[in-house]
Structure formats: structure tokens, C-alpha cells
C-alpha atoms as a printed R data frame, in Angstrom:
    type eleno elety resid chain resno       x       y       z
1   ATOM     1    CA   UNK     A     1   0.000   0.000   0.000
2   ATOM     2    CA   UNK     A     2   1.363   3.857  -0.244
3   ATOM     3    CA   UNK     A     3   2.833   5.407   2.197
4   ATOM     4    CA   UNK     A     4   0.407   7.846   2.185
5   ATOM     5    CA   UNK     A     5  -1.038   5.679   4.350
6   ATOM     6    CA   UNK     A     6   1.359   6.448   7.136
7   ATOM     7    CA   UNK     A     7   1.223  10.344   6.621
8   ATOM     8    CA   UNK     A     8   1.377  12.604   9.568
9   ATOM     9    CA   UNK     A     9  -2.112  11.968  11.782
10  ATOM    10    CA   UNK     A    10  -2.553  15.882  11.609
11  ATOM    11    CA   UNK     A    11  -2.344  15.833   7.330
12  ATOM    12    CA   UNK     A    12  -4.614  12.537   7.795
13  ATOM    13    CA   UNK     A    13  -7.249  14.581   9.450
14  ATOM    14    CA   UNK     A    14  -7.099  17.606   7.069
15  ATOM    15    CA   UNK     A    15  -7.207  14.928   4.131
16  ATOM    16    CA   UNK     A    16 -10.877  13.560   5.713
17  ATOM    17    CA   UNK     A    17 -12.556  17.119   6.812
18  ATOM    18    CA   UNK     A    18 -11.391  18.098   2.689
19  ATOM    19    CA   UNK     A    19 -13.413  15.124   1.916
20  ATOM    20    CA   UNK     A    20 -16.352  15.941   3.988
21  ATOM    21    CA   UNK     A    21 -16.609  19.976   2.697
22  ATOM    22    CA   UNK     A    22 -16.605  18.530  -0.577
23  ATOM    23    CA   UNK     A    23 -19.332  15.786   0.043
24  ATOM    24    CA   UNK     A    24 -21.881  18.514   1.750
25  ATOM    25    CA   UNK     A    25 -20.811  21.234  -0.877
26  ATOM    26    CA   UNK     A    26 -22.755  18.566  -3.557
27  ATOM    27    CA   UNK     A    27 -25.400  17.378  -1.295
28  ATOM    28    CA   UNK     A    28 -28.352  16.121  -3.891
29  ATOM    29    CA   UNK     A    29 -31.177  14.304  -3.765
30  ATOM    30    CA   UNK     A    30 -29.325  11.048  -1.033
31  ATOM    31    CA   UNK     A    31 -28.141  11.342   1.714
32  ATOM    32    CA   UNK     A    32 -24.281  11.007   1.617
33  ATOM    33    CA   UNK     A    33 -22.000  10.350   5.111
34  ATOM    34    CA   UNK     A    34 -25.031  11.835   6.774
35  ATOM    35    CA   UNK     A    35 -25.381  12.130  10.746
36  ATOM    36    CA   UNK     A    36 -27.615   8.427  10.318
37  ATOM    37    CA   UNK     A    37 -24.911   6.970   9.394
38  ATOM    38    CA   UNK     A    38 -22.133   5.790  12.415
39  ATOM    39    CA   UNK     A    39 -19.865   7.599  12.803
40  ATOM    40    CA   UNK     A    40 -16.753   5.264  12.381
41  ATOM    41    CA   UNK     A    41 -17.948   4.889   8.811
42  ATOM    42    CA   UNK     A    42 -18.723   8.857   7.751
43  ATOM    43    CA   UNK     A    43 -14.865   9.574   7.198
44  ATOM    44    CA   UNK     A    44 -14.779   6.602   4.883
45  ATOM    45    CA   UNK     A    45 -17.661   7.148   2.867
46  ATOM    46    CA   UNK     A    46 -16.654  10.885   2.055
47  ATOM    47    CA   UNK     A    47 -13.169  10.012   1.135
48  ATOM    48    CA   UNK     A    48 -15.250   7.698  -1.588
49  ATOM    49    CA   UNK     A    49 -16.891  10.232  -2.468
50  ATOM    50    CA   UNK     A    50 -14.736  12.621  -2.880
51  ATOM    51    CA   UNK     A    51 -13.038  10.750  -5.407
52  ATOM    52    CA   UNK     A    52 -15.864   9.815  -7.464
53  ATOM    53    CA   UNK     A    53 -17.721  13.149  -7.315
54  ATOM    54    CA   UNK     A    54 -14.047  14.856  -8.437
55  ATOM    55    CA   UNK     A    55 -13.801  12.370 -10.997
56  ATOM    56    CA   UNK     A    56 -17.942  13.051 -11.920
57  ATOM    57    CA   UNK     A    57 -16.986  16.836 -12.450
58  ATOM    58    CA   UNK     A    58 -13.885  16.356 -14.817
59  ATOM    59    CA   UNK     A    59 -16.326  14.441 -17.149
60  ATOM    60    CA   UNK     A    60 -19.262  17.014 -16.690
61  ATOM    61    CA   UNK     A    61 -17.753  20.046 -15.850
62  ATOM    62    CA   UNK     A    62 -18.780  22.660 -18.625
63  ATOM    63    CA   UNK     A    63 -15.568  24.504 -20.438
64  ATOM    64    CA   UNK     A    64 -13.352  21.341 -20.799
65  ATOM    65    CA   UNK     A    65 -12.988  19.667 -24.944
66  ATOM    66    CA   UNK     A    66 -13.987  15.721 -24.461
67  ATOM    67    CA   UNK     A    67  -9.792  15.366 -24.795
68  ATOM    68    CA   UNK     A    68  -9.223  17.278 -21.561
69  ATOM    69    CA   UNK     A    69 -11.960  15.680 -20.085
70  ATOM    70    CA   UNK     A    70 -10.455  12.003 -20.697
71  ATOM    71    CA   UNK     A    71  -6.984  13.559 -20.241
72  ATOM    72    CA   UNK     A    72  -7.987  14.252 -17.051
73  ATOM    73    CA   UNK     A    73  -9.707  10.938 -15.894
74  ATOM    74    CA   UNK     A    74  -7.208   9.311 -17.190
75  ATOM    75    CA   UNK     A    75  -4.413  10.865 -14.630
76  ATOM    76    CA   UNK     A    76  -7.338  10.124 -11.862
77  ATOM    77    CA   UNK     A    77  -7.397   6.213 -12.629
78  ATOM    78    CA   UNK     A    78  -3.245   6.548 -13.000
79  ATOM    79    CA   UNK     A    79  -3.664   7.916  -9.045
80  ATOM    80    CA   UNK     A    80  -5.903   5.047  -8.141
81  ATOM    81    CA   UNK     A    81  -3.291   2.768 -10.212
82  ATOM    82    CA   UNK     A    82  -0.568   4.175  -7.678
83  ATOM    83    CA   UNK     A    83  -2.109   3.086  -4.835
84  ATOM    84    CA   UNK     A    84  -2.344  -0.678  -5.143
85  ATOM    85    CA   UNK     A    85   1.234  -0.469  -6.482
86  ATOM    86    CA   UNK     A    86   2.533   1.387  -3.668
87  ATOM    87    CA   UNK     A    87   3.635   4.369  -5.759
88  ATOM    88    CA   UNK     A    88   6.004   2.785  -7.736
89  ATOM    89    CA   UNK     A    89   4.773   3.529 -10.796
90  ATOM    90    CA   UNK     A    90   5.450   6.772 -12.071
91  ATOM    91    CA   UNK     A    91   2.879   9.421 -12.938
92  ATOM    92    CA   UNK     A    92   2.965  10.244 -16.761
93  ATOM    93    CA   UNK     A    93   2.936  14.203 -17.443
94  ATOM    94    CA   UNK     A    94  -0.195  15.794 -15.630
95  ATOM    95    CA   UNK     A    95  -3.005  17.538 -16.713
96  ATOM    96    CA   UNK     A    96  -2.529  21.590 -16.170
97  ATOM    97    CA   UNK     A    97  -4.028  21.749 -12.372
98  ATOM    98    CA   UNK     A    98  -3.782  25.191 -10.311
99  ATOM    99    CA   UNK     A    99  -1.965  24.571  -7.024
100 ATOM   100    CA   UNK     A   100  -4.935  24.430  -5.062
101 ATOM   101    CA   UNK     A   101  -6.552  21.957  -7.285
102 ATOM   102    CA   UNK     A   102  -3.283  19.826  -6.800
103 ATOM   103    CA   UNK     A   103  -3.121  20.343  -2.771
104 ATOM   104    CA   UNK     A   104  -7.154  18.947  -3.140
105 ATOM   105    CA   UNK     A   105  -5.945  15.945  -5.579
106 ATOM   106    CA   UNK     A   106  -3.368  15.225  -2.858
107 ATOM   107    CA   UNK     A   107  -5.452  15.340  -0.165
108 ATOM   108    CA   UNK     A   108  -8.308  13.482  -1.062
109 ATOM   109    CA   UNK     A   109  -6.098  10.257  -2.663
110 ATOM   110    CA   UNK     A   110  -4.293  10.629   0.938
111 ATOM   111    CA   UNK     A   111  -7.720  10.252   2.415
112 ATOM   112    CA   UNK     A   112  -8.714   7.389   0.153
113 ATOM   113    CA   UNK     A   113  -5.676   5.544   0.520
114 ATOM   114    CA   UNK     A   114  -6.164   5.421   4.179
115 ATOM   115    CA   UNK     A   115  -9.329   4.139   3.725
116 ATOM   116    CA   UNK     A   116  -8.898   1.398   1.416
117 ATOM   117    CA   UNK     A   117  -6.061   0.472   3.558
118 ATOM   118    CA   UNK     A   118  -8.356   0.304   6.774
119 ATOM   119    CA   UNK     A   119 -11.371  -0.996   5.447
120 ATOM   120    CA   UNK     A   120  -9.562  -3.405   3.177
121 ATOM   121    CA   UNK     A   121 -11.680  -2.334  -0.274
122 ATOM   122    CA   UNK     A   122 -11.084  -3.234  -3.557
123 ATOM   123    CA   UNK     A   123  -9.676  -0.896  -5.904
124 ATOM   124    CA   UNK     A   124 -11.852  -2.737  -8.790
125 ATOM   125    CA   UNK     A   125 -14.642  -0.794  -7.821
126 ATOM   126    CA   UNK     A   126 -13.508   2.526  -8.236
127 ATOM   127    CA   UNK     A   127 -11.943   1.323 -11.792
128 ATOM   128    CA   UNK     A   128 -15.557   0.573 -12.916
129 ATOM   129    CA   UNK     A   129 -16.317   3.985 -10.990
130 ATOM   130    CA   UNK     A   130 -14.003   5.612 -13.707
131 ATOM   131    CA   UNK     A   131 -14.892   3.651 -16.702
132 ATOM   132    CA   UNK     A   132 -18.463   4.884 -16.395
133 ATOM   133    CA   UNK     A   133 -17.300   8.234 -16.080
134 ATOM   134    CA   UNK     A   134 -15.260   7.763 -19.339
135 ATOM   135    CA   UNK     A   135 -18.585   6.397 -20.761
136 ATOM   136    CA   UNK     A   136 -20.272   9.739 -20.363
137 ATOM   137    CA   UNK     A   137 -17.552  11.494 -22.375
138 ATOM   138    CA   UNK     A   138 -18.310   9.458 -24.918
139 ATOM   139    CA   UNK     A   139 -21.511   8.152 -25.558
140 ATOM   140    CA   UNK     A   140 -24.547   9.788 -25.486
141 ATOM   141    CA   UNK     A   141 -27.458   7.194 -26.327
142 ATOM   142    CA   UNK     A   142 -27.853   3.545 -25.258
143 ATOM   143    CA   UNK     A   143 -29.320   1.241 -27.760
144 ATOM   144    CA   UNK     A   144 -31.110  -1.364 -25.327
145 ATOM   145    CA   UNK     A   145 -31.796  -1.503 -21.505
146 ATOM   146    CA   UNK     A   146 -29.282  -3.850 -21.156
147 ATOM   147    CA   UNK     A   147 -26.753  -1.268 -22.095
148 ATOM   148    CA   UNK     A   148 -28.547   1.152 -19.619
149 ATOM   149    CA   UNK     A   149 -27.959  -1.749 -17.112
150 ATOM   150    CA   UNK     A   150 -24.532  -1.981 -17.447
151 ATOM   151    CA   UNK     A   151 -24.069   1.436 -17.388
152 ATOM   152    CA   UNK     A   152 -25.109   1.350 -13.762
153 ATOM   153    CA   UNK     A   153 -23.696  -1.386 -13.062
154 ATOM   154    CA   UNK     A   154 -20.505   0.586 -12.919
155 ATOM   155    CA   UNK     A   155 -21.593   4.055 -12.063
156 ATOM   156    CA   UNK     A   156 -23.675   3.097  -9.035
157 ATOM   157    CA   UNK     A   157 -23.448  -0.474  -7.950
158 ATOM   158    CA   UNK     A   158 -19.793   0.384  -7.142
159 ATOM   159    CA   UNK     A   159 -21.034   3.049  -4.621
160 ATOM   160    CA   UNK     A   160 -23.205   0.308  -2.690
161 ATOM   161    CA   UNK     A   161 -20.769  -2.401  -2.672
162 ATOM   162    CA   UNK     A   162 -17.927   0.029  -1.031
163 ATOM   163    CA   UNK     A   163 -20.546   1.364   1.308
164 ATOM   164    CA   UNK     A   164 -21.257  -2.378   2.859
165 ATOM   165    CA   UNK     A   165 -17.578  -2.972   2.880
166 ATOM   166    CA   UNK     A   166 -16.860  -0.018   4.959
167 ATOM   167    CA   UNK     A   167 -19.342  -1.215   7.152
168 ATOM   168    CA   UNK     A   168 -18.055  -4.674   7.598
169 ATOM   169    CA   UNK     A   169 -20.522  -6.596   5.315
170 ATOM   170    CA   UNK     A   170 -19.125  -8.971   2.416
171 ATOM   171    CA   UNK     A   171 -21.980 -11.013   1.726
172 ATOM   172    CA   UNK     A   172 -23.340 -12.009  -1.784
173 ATOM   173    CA   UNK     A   173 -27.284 -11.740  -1.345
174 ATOM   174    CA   UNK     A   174 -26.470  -8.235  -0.062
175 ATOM   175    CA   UNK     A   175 -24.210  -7.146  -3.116
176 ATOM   176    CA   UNK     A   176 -27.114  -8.419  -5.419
177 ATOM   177    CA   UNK     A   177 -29.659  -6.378  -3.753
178 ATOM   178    CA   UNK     A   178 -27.107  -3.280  -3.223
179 ATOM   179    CA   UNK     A   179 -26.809  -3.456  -6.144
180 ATOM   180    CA   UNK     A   180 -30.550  -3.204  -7.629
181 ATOM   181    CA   UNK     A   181 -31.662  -0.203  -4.874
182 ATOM   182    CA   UNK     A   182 -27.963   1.447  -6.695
183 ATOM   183    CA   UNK     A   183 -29.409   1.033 -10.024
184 ATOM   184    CA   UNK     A   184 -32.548   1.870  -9.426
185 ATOM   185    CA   UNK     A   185 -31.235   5.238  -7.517
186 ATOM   186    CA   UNK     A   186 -28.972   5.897 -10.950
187 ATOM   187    CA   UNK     A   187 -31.860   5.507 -13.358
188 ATOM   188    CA   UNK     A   188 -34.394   7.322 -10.919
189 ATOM   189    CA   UNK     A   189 -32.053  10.312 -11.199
190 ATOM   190    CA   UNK     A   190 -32.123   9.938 -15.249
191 ATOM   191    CA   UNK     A   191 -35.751  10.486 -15.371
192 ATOM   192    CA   UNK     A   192 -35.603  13.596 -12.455
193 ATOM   193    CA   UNK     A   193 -33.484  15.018 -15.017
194 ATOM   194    CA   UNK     A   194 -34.608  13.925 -18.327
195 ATOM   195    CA   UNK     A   195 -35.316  17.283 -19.986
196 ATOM   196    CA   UNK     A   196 -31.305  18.750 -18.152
197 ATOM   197    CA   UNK     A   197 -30.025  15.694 -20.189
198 ATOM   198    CA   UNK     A   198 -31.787  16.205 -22.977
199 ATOM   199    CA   UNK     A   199 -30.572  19.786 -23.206
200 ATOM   200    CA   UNK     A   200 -26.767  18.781 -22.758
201 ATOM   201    CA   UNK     A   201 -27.130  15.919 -25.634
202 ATOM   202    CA   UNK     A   202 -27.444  12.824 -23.485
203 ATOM   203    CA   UNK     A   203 -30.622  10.451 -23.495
204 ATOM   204    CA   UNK     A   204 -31.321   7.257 -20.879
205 ATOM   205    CA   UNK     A   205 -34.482   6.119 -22.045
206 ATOM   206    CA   UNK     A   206 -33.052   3.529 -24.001
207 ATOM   207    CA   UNK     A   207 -33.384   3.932 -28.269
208 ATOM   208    CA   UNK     A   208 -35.502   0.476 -28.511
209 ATOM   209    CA   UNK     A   209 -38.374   1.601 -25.880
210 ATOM   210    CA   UNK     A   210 -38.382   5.237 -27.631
211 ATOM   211    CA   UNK     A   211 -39.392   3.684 -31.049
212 ATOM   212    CA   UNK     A   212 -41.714   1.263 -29.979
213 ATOM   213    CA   UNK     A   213 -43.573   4.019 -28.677
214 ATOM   214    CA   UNK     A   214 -42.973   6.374 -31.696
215 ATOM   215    CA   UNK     A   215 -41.350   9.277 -29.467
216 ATOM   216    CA   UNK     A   216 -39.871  12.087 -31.661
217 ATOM   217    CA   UNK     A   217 -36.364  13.927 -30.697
218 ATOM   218    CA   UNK     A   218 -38.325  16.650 -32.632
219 ATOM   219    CA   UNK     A   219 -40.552  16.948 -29.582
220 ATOM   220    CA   UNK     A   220 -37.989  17.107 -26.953
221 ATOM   221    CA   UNK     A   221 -36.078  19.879 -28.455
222 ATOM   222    CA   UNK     A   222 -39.442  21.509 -28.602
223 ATOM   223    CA   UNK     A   223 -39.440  21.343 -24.594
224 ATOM   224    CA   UNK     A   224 -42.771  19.228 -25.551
225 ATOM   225    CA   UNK     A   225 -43.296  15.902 -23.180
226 ATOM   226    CA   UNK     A   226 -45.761  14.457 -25.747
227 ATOM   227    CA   UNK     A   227 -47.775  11.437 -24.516
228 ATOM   228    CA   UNK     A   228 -45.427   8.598 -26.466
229 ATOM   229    CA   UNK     A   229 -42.582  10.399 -24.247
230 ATOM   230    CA   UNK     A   230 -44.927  10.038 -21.046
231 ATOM   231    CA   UNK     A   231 -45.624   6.146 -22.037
232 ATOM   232    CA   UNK     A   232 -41.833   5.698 -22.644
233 ATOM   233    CA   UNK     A   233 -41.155   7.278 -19.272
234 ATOM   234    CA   UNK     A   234 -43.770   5.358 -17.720
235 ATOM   235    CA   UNK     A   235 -42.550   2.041 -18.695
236 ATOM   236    CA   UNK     A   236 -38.886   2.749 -17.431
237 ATOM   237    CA   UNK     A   237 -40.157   4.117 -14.301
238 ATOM   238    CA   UNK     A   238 -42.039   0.898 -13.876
239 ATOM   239    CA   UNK     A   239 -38.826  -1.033 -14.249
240 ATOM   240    CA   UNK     A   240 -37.279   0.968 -11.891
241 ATOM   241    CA   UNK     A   241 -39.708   0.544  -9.324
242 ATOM   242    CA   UNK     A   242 -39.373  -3.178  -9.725
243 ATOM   243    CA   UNK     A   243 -35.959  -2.372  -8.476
244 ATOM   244    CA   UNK     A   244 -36.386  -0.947  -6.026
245 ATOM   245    CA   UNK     A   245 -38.512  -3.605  -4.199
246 ATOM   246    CA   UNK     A   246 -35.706  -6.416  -5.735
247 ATOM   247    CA   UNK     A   247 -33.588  -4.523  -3.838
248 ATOM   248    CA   UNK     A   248 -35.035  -4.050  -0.352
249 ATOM   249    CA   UNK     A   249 -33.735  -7.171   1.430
250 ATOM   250    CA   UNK     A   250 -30.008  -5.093   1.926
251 ATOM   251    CA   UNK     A   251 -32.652  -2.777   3.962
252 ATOM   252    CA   UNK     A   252 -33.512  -5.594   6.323
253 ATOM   253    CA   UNK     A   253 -29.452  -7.315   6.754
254 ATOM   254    CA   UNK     A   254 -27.711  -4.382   7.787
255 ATOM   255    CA   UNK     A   255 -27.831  -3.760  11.448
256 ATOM   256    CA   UNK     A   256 -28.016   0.122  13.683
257 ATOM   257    CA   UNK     A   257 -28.094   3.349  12.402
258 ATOM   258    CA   UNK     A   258 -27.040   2.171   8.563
259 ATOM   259    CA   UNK     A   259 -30.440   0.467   8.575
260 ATOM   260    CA   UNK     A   260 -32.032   3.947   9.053
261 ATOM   261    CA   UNK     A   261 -29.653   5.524   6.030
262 ATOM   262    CA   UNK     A   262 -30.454   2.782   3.801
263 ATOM   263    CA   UNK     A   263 -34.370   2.816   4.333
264 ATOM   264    CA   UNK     A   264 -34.456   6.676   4.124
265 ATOM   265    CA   UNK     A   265 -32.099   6.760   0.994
266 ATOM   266    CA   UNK     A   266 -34.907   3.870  -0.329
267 ATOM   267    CA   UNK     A   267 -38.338   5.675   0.160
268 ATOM   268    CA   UNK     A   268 -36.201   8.907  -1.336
269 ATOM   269    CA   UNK     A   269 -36.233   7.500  -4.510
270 ATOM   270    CA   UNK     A   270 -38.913   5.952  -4.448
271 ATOM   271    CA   UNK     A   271 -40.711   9.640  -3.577
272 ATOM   272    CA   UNK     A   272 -39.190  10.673  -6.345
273 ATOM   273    CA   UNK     A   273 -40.845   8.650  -8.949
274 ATOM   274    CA   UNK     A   274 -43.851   9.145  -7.089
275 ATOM   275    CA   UNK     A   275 -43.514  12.808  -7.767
276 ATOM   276    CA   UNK     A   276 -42.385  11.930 -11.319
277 ATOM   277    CA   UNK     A   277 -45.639   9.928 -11.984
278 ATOM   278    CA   UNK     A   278 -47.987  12.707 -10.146
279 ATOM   279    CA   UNK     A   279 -46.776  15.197 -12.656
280 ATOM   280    CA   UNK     A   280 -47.092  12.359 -15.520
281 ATOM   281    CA   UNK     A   281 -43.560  12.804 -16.435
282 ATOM   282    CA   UNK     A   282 -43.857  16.402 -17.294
283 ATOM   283    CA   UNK     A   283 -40.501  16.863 -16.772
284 ATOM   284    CA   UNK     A   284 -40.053  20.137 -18.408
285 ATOM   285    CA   UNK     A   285 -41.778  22.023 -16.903
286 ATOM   286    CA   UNK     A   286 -41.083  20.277 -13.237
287 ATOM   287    CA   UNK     A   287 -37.896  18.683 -11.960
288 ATOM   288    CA   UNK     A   288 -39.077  16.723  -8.526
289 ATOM   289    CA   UNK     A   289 -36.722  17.203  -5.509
290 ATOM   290    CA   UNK     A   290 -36.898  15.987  -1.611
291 ATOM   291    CA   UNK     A   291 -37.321  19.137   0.501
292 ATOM   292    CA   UNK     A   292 -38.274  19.494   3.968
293 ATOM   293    CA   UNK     A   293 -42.165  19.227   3.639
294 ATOM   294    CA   UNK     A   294 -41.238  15.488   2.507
295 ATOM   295    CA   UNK     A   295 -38.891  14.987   5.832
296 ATOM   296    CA   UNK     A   296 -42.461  14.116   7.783
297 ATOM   297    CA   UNK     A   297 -44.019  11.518   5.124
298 ATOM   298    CA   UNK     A   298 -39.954   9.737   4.746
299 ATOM   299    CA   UNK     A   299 -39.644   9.346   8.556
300 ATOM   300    CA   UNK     A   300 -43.263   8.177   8.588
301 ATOM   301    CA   UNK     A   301 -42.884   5.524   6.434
302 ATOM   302    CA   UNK     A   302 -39.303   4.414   7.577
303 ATOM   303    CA   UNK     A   303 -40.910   4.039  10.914
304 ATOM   304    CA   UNK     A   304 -43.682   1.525   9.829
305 ATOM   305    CA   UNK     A   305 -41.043  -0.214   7.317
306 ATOM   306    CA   UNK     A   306 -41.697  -3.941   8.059
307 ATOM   307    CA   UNK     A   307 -39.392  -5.934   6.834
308 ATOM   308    CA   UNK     A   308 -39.468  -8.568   3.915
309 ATOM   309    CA   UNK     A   309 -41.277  -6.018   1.611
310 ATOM   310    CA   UNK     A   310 -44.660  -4.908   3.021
311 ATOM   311    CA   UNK     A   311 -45.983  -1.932   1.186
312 ATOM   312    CA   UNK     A   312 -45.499   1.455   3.175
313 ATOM   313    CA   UNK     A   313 -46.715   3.656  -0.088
314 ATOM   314    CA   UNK     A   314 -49.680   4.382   1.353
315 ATOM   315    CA   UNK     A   315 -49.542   7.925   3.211
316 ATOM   316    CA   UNK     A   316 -51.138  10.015   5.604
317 ATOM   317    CA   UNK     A   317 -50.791  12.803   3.534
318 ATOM   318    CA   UNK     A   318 -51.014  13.857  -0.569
319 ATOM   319    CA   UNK     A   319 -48.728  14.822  -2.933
């Protein structure tokens, strides 16, 4: 392992607190290293995300030519590369960073190395983490929704899988559902921000439900959300939904306050479709969020969660 690793206790703790600034500056729709979660594990999970969110923005980021934007993933995987080799292996020339870009680079791999190192994680993971994010550079449509499918499988499942491994869990049911309530979190943010997608070039609704509906491009770059786009958006959500409840047993097997965190971060996206479907998918002229007015109906329904999958969508409130 590097000897980052063994870096000053004082740098170590600067490296973490770097990590958790940048996790609550991007707060979004989940919760991520929030107060449910214990607080051994909160360190760990923002040094993850640190990494992945830094590597989200090269590839998104507006300003930066597709080459930079590779360019620059490319010297984050040769960072992650360093770290299972000890550092041996030298870093080719680096992208042009400013100084305190660099200092945050250095701080957040010193973070993550300590991390991996601790909670023994394998460095697999965050190299499908990157290879999705190269994916966005470069491809914009998805022919099937078995391409859509293995798009998550490396931008989100990764995420769930490091989160049960920071908290001690290496079990094989629990990766399989991790990683359906992952995917269906990844494709319930696609259809929150269909129409933002749309705008910046990129479509998720996969090419072979679009036709067999007859949706038009025409239409979306109208800003119109024609009924064939509202069936096509239906029957994805539907999918995802079946996800979700595929996914619920990893609710159930983890034990304390990550229970809580996972069961919250559930019923989130679930709301969300909810909201989705109570607009019918009108997506441009609505984008659904969680707010506070949702905080009572969430807590509600994580309280009478009953494990093995009985239905808590009914509510003591609308909307």
C-alpha cells in the first residue's frame, strides 16, 4: 500500500474534513455520510466520495474539450493505479491543475488511501467507478436496456458495494440487492433530469423503448413531453420501481443506524418517482426534488417499514 497511508495523523485529518466539505458542498437528492450513518464509517464514505464526485466533475464540468476531459480521468485512474502499487509507478505528465486543485488531488487520494487500507476495499470498484465516467464522455445514447444496465452497473453499484464494505458486510445476497436499490437510484435520477439531459445531448431512455412508442427527438427539443414520451417514461419508471422492491432485502441485513440511512435513501427514490408519476412525467416544466415538507411523510414511512417487503406507499398525507 502507499505510504500515504502512514502520513502525519494531523495531514490525515485535514485529508478527511477536505473530503467531507466537498461531500456537503454537492449534497443532492441522497443522503451522503449523513449524521444516520455511524460515525466510524462517515470519514470513509466521504473520502469515496470525494473521489468519485471529483472524478464526476472532470467528465461534466462545462468549459473542458472531451480530450481534456479524458486527459484528465485518465491521470485520476493513473492515481488510483498508484495506490495498489505502492507508488512505484510513475505518474505520466499531468493535466494543467492550479496549485490548489493539486493540494485537493493530494489530499483526497491521501484520504482514500487510508481508507482502502483500513477498510480493506477493492480498488476494482472505483476502476468501474471511472470507466463509467469515461462512458459519459463518450456516448450519449444507449441502444437497449441492457446497455442502460450496465451502465449502472458501474456508475452506481460500485457506490453500494464500497458502502457495505466499509461497514463490515461482504456477503453475496447483499451485493445483489445493493446493487438493484444502486441502479434503481442511478436511473431514478435519469428520469428527475430527463429534460437537463436532454438539453446537454445525453438520453437514458433507451433507443428500442423510444421507437416502440414512436417518441420524436423533434418533440424534446421543442421542450414538448408528448404522450409517447410520457408512455416511454412510464414504462422505465415501472422497471425501476421493480428495483427498487428487488432490492429491499439489503434494507432488512444491515444492522443500527445504517439500517435507518439505507431505508431513508430507499423511500427517497422511491418519492421521487412518485412525484415523477404525479406530474405524468412532465418533466419540463417540473424537476421533482426531496425538501423538507417530505422529511415528515420519509420518517413516517421508515418508521412503519416492516421488513421482507410490506408496502409502506400508502400515506397520511397527498402529494
Amino acid at each position: 500500500m502507499t505510504a500515504l497511508v502512514t502520513a502525519a495523523p494531523h495531514r490525515l485529518t485535514l485529508a478527511y474534513a477536505a473530503c467531507e466539505r466537498l461531500a456537503r458542498r454537492h449534497y443532492e437528492n441522497f443522503p451522503v455520510a449523513s449524521h444516520l450513518l455511524p460515525a466510524s464509517m462517515r470519514p470513509h464514505i466521504a473520502a469515496i466520495y470525494a473521489f468519485a464526485r471529483t472524478a464526476d466533475d472532470f467528465a461534466d464540468e462545462p468549459g473542458r474539450d472531451d480530450s481534456e476531459r479524458l486527459r484528465l480521468l485518465e491521470y485520476w485512474r493513473d492515481r488510483l493505479v498508484r495506490l495498489s502499487d505502492g507508488g512505484r509507478v510513475r505518474l505520466p505528465a499531468e493535466p494543467a491543475r492550479s496549485s490548489q486543485d493539486r493540494e485537493d488531488d493530494d489530499l483526497i487520494f491521501l484520504a482514500l488511501s487510508h481508507t482502502i487500507a483500513e477498510r480493506k476495499l477493492p480498488t476494482s470498484l472505483f476502476e468501474d467507478l471511472l470507466s463509467a465516467f469515461r462512458q459519459d464522455v463518450t456516448t450519449t445514447r444507449y441502444a437497449s436496456w441492457e446497455d442502460v444496465l450496465d451502465y449502472c452497473r458501474r456508475s452506481a453499484n460500485p457506490v453500494g458495494r464500497l458502502v457495505l464494505r466499509v461497514a463490515g458486510y461482504d456477503d453475496p445476497r447483499m451485493d445483489t440487492a445493493s446493487d438493484a436499490i444502486c441502479t434503481a437510484l442511478q436511473l431514478t435520477n435519469f428520469w428527475q433530469d430527463f429534460a437537463r439531459d436532454w438539453r446537454q445531448g445525453r438520453l437514458y431512455v433507451p433507443l428500442a423503448d423510444r421507437d416502440r412508442v414512436d417518441a420524436r427527438d423533434a418533440d424534446l427539443d421543442a421542450g414538448r413531453m408528448t404522450g409517447a414520451w410520457t408512455l416511454a417514461l412510464r414504462e422505465v419508471a415501472g422497471r425501476t420501481r421493480a428495483l427498487f422492491k428487488a432490492g429491499r432485502l439489503v434494507c432488512d441485513e444491515v444492522h443500527g443506524r445504517l439500517r435507518w440511512e439505507l431505508r431513508l435513501t430507499w423511500l427517497g427514490g422511491v418519492r421521487i418517482l412518485d412525484k415523477l408519476a404525479a406530474a405524468d412525467f412532465d418533466v419540463f416544466h417540473h424537476r421533482p426534488t426531496l425538501g423538507l415538507r417530505d422529511v415528515p411523510l420519509l420518517s413516517w414511512q421508515a418508521l412503519r417499514w416492516e421488513a421482507g417487503g410490506a408496502d409502506v406507499s400508502a400515506r397520511p398525507e397527498s402529494g
